[in-house]
C-alpha positions as CSV (number, residue, x, y, z in Angstrom):
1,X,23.5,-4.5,-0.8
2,X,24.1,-8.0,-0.9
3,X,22.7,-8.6,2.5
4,X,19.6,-6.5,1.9
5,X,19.2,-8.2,-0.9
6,X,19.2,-12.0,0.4
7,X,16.7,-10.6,3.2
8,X,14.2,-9.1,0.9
9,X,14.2,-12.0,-1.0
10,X,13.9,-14.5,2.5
11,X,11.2,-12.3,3.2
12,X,9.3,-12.5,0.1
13,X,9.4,-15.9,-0.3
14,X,8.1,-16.7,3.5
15,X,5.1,-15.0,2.3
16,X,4.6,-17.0,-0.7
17,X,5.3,-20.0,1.0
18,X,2.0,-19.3,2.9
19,X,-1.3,-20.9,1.7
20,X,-2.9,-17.5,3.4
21,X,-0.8,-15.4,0.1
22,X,-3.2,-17.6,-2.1
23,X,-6.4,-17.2,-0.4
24,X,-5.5,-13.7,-0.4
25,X,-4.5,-13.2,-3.8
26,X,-7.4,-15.2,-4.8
27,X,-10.5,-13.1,-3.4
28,X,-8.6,-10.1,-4.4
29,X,-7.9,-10.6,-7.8
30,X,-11.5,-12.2,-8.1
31,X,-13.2,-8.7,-5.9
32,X,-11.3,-6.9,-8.5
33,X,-11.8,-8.5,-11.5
34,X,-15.6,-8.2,-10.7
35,X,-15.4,-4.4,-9.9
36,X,-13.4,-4.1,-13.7
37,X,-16.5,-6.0,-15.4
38,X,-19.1,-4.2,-13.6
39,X,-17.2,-0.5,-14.5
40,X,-17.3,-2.0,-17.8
41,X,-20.7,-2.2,-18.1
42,X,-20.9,1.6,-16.6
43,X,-18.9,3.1,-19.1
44,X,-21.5,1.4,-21.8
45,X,-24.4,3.0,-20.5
46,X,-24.8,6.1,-22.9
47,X,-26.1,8.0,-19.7
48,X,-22.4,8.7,-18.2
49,X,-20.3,11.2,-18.9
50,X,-18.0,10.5,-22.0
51,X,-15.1,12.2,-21.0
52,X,-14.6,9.3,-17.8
53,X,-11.7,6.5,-18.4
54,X,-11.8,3.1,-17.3
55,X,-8.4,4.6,-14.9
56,X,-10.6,7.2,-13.4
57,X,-13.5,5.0,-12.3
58,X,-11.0,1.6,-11.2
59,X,-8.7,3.5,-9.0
60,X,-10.5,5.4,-6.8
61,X,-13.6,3.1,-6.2
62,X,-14.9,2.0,-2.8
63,X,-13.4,-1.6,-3.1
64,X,-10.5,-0.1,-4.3
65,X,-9.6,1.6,-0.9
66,X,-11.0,-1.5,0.9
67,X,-8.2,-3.4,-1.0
68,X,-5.5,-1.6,0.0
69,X,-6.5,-1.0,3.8
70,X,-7.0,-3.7,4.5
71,X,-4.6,-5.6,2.6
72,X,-1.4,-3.4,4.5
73,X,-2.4,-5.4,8.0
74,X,-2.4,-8.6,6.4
75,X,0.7,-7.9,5.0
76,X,2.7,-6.9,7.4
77,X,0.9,-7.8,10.5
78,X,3.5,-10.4,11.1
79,X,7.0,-8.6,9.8
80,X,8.4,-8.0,13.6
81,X,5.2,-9.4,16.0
82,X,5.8,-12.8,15.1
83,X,9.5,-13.3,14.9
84,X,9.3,-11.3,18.4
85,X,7.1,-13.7,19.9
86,X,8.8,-17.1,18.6
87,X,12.8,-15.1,19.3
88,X,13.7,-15.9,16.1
89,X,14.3,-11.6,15.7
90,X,17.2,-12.3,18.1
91,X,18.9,-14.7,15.6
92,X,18.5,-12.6,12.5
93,X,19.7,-9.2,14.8
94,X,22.9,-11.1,15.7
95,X,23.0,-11.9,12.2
96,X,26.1,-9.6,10.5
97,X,23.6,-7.5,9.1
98,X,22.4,-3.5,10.1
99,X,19.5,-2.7,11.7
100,X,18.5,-0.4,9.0
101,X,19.0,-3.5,6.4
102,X,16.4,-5.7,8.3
103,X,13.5,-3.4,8.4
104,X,14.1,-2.2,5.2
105,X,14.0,-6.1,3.8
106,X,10.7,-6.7,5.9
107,X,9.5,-3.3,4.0
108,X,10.3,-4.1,0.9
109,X,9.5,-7.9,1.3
110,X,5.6,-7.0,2.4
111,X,5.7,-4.1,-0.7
112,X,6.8,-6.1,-3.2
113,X,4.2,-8.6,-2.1
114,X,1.2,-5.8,-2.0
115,X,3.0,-4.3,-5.7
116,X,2.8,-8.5,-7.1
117,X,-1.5,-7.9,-6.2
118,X,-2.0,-5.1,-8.3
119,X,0.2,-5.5,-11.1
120,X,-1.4,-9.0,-11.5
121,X,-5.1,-6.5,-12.0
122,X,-2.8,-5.1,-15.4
123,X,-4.1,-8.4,-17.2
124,X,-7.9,-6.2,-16.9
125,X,-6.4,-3.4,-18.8
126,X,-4.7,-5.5,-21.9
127,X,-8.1,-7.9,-22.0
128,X,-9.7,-4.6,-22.6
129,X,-7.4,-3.4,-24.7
130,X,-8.1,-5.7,-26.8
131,X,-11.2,-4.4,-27.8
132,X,-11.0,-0.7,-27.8
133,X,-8.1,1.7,-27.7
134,X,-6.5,2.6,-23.7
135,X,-4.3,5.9,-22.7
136,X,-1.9,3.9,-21.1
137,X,-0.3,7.2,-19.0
138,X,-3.5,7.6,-16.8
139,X,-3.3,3.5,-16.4
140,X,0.5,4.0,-14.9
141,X,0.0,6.8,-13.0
142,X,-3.3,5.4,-11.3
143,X,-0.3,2.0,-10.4
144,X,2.5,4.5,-9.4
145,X,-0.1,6.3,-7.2
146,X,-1.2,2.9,-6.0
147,X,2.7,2.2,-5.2
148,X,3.6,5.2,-3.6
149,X,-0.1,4.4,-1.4
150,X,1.1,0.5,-0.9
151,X,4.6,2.3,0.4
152,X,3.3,5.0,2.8
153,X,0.9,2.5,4.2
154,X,3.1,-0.7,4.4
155,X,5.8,1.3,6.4
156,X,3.1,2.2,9.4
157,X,2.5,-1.5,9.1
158,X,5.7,-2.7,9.7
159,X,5.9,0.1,12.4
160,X,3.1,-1.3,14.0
161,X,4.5,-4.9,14.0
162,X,7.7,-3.8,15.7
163,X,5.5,-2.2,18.5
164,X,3.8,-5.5,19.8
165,X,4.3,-9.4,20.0
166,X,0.3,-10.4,18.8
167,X,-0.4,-10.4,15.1
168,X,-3.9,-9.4,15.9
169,X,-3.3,-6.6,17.4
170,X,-0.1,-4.9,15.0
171,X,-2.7,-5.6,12.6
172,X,-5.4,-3.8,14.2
173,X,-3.2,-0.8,15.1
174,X,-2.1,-0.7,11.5
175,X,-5.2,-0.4,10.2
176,X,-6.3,2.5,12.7
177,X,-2.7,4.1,11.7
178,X,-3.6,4.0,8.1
179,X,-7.2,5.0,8.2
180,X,-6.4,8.5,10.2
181,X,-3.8,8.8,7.4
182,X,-6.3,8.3,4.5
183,X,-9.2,10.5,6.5
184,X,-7.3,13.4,7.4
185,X,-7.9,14.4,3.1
186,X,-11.8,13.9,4.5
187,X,-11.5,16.9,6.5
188,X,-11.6,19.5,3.7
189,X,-15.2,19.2,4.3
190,X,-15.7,20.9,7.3
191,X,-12.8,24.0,5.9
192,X,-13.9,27.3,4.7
193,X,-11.1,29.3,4.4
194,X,-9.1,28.4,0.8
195,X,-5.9,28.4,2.4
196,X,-6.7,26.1,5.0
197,X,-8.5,24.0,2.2
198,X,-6.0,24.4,0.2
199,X,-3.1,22.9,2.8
200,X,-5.3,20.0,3.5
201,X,-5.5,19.1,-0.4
202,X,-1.7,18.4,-0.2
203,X,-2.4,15.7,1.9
204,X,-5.8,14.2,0.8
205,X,-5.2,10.9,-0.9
206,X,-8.7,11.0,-2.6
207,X,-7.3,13.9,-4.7
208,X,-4.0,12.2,-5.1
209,X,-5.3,9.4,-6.9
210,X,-8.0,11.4,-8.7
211,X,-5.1,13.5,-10.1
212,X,-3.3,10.6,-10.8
213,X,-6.0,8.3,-12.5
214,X,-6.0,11.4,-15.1
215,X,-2.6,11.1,-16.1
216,X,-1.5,14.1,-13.9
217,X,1.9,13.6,-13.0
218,X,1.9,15.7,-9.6
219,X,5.4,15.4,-8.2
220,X,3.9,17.1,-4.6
221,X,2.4,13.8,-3.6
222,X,5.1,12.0,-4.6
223,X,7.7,13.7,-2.3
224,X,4.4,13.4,0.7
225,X,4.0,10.1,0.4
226,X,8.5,8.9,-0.1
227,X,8.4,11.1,3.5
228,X,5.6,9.5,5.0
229,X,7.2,6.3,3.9
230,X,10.8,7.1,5.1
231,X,9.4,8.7,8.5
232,X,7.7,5.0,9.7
233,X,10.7,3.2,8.8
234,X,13.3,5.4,10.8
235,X,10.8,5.3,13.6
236,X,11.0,1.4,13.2
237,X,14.4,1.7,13.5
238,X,14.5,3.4,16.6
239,X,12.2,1.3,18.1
240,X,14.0,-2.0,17.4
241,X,17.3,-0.5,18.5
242,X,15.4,0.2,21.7
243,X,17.5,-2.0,24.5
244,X,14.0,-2.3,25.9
245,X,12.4,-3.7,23.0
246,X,15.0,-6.3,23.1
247,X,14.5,-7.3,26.1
């Protein structure tokens, strides 16, 4: 644990020590902080529906999903494709360390990063609580979704990374990876049957985080998206214990 530790934290910092984090961090936090006034000013108009929560409408929005697919490339574009193409991955794999302990540290490094970007959006909630009353369980459960969604995607991303040498590219196939993931819920459009509709409901995100922005505690998506997550980073595994991928 100790090593997985001192590698999480190696990780985390090299992305912090980046002037790209701040950029980042910046025009999201700024994006965000605009969708939470203008959601503000929704809820006011007496024309909407009273029984909608500032949760509902802030996780879930268009920007919302925007954030987070694209923010999974950035984040973890570089994990294995950059330390592959400078050789510095053969130093830290001769290291005394596992296999399993470095992509879980580049894993967690990159979600701890992408969990630091949201939780900084909780400041919204308490300015607002400030001047009206909040149900704080639809609040959590719309992060933890947003967690378990940072997780599931993250892991393809560092997938990706391991699969190429050029940032550019893990990034692009990251974002391809997690976009079939997130449309796949999209196709209970074109079902009829209720079974079949019903199947592809497990797996649609857009009714995850609808649930979950409610204060539904669903423990079904929960144990989708921890295998999802744990599925990328054994197939990361295998691919950087590949004798070819070494070579």
């Amino acid at each position: 644990m100790r090593n997985l530790w001192a590698l999480t934290l190696r990780e985390w910092k090299a992305f912090w020590y980046s002037p790209i984090a701040y950029v980042v961090g910046t025009v999201f936090l700024l994006l965000q902080g605009f969708v939470f006034w203008f959601l503000m000013n929704v809820l006011n108009d007496p024309r909407v529906d009273p029984s909608f929560n500032m949760s509902q409408l802030f996780f879930g929005t268009v920007w919302y999903w925007f954030s987070i697919l694209v923010m999974a490339p950035l984040l973890t574009m570089r994990t294995f494709s950059e330390e592959k193409r400078t050789g510095s991955i053969e130093i830290l794999l001769s290291a005394p360390v596992t296999e399993w302990q470095v992509v879980l540290s580049k894993f967690l490094g990159a979600w701890l990063s992408y969990c630091t970007f949201w939780l900084a959006t909780g400041i919204y909630f308490l300015v607002l609580r400030r001047y009206t009353p909040i149900d704080w369980a639809p609040v959590l459960t719309g992060y933890g979704c947003t967690a378990l969604l940072g997780a599931v995607f993250i892991a393809f991303g560092v997938w990706a990374s391991s699969l190429t040498r050029n940032q550019i590219i893990a990034g692009f196939v990251t974002f391809v990876l997690i976009l079939l993931l997130f449309s796949m819920g999209l196709l209970t459009i074109f079902l009829t049957g209720p079974e079949s509709k019903k199947a592809m409901q497990y797996i649609s995100m857009l009714d995850h985080i609808r649930d979950f922005s409610k204060g539904i505690l669903d423990t079904r998506p929960i144990v989708f998206y921890l295998s999802l997550t744990v599925a990328a980073l054994v197939l990361t595994i295998r691919t950087i214990a590949s004798p070819r991928w070494r070579s």
